[in-house]
N, C-alpha and C positions, 0 to 999 in steps of 0.2 A: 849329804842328807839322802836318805833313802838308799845309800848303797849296802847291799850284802856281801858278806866275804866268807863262799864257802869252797870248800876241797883249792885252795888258792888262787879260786877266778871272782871276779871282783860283777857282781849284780848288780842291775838299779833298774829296781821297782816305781813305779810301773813302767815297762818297758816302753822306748817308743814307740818301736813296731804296736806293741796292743794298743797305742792309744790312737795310731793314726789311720787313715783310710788305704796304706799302701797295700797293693795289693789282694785287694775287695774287687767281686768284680763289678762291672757296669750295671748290670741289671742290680746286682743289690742297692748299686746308690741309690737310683733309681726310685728302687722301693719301698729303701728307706724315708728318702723325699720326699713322696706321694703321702706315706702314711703321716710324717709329721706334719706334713699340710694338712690332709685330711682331718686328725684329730685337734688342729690347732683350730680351721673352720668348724668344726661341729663344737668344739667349746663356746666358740664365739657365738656364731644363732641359737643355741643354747641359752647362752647370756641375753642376748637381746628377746627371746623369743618368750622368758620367763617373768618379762617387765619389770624385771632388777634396776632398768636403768633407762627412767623416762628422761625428754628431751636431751639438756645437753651433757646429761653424764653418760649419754650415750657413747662418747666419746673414751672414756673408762677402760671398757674389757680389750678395746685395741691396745691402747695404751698398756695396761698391766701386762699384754701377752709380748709387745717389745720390748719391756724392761725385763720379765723374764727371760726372753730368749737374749738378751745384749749378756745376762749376769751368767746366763745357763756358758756363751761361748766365752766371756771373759773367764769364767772356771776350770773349760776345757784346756783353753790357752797356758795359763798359768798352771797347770796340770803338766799337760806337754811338755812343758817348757823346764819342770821339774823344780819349781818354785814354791818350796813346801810353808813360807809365811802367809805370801799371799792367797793362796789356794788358803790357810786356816783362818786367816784373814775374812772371807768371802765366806766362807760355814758360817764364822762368828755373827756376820749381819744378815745371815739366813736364817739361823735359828733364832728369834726374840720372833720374828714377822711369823714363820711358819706356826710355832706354838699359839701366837695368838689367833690365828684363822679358827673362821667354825662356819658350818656349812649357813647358808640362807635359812632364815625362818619364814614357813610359810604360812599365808594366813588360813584358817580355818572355820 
């Protein structure tokens, strides 16, 4: 699955090389890391900040940002890894949850 066969050399998309970090240099980790800190904190006081979630559903936008990120790397992996069911697998119970979001309603 996923291999190309052209001019008699045999491809497979998506490469490893582009999926993985070899070869990137230090500062970009780096800054790639800050930044996804950065935006993952300002979601979250965002969250809290907007009284979406008094007492203990306080607990909430942490929670939904690590089930996020556990599915976000479980996709990367299965990607890597060139495991083309599970990776459609993992779309399949992303798309029902995605379509059904809608932004907060605020009171007026």
């Amino acid at each position: 699955m996923g291999e190309i066969a052209a001019a008699g050399r045999r491809f497979v998309w998506p490469t490893r090389e582009a999926l993985s970090r070899v070869g990137v240099p230090r500062g970009r980790d780096v800054l790639d890391c800050v930044l996804v800190t950065g935006l993952a904190a300002w979601t979250l006081i965002s969250a809290y900040l907007s009284g979406a979630f008094p007492g203990a559903y306080g607990v909430l936008p942490p929670l939904g940002l690590a089930v996020c990120a556990t599915a976000a790397a479980l996709f990367h992996r299965t990607t890597l890894g060139h495991r083309l069911l599970p990776s459609l697998g993992l779309l399949a119970i992303w798309r029902p949850h995605g379509s059904r979001s809608r932004p907060a309603r605020t009171a007026r």
